[in-house]
BAFI-3210 file (N, C-alpha, C; in Angstrom, 3 decimals, decimal comma, padded with zeros to 6 digits):
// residues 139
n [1|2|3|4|5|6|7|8|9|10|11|12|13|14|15|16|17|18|19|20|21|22|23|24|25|26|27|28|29|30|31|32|33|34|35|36|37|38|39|40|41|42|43|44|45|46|47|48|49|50|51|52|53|54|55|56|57|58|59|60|61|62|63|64|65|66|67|68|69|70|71|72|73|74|75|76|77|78|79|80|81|82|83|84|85|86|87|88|89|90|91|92|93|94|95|96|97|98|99|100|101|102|103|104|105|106|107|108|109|110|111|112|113|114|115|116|117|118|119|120|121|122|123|124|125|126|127|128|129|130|131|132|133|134|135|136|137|138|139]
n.u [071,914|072,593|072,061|070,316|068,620|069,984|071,545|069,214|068,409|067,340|068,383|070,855|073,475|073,580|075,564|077,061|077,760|080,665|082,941|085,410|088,194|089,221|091,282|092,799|091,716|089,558|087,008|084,895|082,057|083,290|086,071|086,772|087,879|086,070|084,518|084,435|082,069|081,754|081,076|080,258|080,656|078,644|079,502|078,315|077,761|080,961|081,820|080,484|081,510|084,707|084,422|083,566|085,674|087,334|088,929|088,655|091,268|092,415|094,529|096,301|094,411|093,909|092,269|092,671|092,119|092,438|092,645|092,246|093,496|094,028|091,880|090,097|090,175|089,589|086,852|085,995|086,111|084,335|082,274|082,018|082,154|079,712|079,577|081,133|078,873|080,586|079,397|078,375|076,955|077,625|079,545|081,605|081,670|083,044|085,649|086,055|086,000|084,365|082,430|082,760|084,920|087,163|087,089|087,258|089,917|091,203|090,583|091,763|095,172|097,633|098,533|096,214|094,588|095,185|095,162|092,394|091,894|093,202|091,126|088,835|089,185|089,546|087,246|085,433|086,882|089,636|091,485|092,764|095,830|097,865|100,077|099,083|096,901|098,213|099,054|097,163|095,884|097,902|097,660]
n.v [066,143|069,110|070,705|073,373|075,469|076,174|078,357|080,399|083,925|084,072|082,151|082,397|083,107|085,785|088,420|089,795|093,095|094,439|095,660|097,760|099,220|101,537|103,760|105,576|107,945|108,751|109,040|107,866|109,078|107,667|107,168|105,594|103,932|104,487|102,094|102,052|101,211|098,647|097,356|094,702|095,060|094,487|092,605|093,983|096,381|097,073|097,085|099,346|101,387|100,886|101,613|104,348|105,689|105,229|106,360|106,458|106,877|108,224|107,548|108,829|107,570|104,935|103,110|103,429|102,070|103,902|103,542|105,278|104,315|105,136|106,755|104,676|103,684|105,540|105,529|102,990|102,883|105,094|103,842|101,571|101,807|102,177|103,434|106,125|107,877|109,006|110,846|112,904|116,220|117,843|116,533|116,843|119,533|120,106|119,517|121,042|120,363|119,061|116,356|112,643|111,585|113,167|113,899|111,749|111,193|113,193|113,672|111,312|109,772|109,004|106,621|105,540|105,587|103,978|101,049|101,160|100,935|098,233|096,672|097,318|096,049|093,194|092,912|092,658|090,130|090,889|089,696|087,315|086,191|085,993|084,231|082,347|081,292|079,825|078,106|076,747|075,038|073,713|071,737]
n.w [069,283|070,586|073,682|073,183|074,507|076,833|075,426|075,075|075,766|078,553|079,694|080,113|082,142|084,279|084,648|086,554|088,205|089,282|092,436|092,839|094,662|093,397|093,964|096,811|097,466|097,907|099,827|102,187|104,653|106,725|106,190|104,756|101,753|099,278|096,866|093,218|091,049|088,691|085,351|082,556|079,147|076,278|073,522|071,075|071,939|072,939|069,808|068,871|070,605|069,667|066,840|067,060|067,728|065,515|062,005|058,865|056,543|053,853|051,245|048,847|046,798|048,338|050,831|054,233|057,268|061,131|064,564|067,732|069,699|072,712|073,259|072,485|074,831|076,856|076,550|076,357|079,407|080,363|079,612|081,388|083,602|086,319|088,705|090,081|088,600|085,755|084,027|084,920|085,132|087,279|088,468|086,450|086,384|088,886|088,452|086,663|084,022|080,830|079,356|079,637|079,785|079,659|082,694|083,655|083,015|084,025|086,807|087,858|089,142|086,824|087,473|088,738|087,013|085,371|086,836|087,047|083,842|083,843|085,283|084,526|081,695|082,708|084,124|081,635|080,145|078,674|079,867|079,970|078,724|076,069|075,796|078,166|076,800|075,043|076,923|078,117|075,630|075,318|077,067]
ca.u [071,831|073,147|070,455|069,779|067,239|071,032|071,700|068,450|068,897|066,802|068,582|072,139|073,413|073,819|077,119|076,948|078,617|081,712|083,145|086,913|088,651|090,429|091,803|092,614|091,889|088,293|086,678|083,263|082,121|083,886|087,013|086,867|087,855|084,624|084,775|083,686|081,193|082,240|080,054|081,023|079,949|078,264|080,358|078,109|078,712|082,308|081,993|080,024|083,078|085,649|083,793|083,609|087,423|088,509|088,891|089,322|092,256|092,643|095,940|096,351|093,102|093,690|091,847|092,911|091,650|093,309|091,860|093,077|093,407|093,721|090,598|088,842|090,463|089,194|085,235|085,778|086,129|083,790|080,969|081,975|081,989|078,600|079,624|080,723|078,391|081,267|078,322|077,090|077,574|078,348|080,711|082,365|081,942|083,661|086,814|086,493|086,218|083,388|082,970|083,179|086,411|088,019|086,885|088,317|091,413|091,712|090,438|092,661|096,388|098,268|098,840|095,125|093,696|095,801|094,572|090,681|091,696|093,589|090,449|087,895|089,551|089,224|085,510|084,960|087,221|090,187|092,538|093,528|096,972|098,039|100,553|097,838|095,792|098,688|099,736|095,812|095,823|098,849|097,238]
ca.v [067,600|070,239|071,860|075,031|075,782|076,850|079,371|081,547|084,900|084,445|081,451|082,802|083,580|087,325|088,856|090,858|094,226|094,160|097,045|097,910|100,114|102,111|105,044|105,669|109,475|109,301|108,344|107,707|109,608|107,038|106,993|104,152|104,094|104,284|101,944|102,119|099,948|098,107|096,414|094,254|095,538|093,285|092,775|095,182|097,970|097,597|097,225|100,826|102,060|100,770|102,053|105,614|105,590|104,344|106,928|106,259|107,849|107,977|108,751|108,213|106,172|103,824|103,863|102,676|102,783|103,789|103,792|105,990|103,313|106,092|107,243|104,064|102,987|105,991|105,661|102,435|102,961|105,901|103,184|100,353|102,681|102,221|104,493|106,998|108,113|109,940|111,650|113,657|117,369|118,300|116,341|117,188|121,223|120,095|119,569|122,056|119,921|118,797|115,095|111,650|110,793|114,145|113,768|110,316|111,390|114,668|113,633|109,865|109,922|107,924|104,732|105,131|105,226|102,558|100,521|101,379|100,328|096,662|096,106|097,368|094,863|091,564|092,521|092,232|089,118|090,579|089,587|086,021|086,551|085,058|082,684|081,339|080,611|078,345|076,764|076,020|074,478|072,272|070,814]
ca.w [069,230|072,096|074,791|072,364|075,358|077,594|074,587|075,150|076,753|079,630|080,470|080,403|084,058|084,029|084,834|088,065|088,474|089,775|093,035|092,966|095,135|092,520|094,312|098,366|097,557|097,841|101,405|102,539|105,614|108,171|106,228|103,706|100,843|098,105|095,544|092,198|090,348|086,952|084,489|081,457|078,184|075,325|072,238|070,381|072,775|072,295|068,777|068,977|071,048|068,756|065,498|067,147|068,095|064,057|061,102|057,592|055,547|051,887|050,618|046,884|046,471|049,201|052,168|055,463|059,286|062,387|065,601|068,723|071,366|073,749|073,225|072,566|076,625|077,742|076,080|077,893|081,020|080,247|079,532|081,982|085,202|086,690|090,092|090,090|087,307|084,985|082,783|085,464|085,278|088,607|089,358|085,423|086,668|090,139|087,685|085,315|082,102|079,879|078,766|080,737|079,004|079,979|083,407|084,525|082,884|085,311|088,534|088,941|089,066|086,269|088,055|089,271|085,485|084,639|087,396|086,500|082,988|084,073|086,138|082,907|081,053|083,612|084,359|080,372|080,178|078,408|081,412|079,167|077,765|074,843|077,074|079,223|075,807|074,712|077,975|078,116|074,235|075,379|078,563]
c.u [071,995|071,727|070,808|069,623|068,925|071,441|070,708|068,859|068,105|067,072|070,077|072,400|074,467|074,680|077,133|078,302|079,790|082,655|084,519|087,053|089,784|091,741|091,619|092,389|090,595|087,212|085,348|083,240|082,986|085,484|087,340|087,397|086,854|085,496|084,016|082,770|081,568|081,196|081,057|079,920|079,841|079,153|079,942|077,992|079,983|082,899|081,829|081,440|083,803|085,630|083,969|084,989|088,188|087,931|089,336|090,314|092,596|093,549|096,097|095,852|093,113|093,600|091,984|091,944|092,555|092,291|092,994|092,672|093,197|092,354|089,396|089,297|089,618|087,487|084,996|085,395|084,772|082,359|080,855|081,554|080,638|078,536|081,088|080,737|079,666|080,677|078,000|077,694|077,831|079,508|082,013|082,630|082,956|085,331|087,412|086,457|084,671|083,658|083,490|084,916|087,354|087,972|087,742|089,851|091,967|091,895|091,210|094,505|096,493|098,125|097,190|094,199|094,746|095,467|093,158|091,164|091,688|092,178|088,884|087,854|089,700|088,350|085,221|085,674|088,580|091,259|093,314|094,975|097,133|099,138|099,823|097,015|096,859|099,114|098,467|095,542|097,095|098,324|096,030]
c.v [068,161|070,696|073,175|076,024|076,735|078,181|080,701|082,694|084,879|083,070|080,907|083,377|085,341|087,124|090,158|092,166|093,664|095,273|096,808|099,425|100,855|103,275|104,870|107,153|110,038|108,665|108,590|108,726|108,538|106,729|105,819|104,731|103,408|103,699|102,100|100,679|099,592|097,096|095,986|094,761|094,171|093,899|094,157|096,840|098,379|097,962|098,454|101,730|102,201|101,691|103,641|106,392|105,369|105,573|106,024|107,161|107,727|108,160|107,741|106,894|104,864|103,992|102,587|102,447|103,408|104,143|104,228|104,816|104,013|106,727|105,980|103,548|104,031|106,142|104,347|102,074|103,432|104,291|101,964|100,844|102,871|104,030|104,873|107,569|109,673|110,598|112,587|115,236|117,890|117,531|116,500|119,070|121,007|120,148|120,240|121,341|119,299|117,289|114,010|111,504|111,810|113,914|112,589|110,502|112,644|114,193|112,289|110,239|108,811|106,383|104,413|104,901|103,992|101,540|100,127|100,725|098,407|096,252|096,312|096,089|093,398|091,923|092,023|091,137|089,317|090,315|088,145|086,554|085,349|083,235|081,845|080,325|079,546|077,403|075,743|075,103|073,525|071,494|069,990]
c.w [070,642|072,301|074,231|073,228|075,923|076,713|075,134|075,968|078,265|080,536|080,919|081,787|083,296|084,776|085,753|087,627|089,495|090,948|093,231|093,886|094,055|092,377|096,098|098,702|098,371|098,992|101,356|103,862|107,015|107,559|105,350|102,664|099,679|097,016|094,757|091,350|089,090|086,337|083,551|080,362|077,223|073,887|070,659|070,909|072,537|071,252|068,145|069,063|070,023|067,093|065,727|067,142|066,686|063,161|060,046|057,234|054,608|051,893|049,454|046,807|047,907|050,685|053,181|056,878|060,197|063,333|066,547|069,459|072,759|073,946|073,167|074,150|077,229|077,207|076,813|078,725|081,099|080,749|080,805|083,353|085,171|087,830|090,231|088,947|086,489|084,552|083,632|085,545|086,175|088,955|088,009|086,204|088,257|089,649|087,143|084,263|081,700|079,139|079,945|080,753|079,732|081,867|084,144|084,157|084,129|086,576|088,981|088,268|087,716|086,534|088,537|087,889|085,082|085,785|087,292|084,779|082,978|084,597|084,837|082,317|081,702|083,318|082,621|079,574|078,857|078,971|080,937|078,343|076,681|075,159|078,108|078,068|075,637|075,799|078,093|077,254|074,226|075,962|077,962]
res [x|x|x|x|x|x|x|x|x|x|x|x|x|x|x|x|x|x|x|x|x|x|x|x|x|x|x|x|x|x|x|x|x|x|x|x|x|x|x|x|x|x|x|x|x|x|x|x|x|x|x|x|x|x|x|x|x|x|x|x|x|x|x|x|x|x|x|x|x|x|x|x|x|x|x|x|x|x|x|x|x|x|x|x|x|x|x|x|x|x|x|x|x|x|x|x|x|x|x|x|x|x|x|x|x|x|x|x|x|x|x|x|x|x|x|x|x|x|x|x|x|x|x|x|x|x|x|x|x|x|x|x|x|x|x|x|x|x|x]
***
C-alpha cells in the first residue's frame, strides 16, 4: 500500500504566489517596473468560474450549454491576480468602469492582457500542450 499520509492537506507543499512583470507602463517610485502577483486557483474555484461563464439553451426541447470563454479568461485572471487588487474601487473609479473583469480589460493594452492571461494559465499548470503530453507518453 502507497504513503496515504503524502496525500493529506497539511502535508502537500503549498504552491507559492507567483510575481510577473506584465506591463512596462506602470513604475514604482525609482522607475521599475511593478509587477503583479499571481496565484493558482483550486480546481473547485475554477469549476465555480467555469459554471458562472456556461448558459443553458433550449431550443425545441433540447438543452445545450455554451460557455463565453471570453468571459470565463477574464473572471480568471480576475480571481488569480493577487496585486494589484482588481476588486478595489478606487482604482475601478480611476478608470471609469465598474467590475474587476471590466477593469483589467481597460487599463492593459491587448498584447498586455494576453500576456497576463499566457502567464494565468502556467501559474495554474495549463502551460502543457497537447504535443508535449505525447512526446512525454512516447519517451
Amino acid at each position: 500500500m502507497s504513503n496515504l499520509s503524502a496525500f493529506l492537506a497539511q502535508n502537500a507543499i503549498k504552491i507559492e504566489n507567483e510575481k510577473h512583470v506584465i506591463s512596462d507602463r506602470f513604475l514604482d517610485e525609482n522607475g521599475n517596473p511593478i509587477p503583479w502577483e499571481i496565484r493558482a486557483l483550486s480546481e473547485a474555484e475554477n469549476k465555480a468560474i467555469r459554471r458562472a461563464c456556461t448558459k443553458k439553451i433550449k431550443d425545441r426541447g433540447i438543452v445545450t450549454t455554451n460557455t463565453d470563454y471570453d468571459e470565463y479568461m477574464a473572471k480568471l485572471i480576475v480571481e488569480c491576480v493577487v496585486f494589484p487588487n482588481l476588486k478595489d474601487k478606487e482604482l475601478q473609479e480611476s478608470y471609469g468602469v465598474v467590475g474587476a473583469e471590466n477593469l483589467v480589460r481597460t487599463m492593459l493594452t491587448s498584447g498586455e492582457y494576453a500576456k497576463l492571461l499566457e502567464i494565468v494559465q502556467e501559474v495554474n499548470g495549463f502551460d502543457v500542450g497537447m504535443e508535449e503530453l505525447v512526446e512525454e507518453a512516447k519517451n
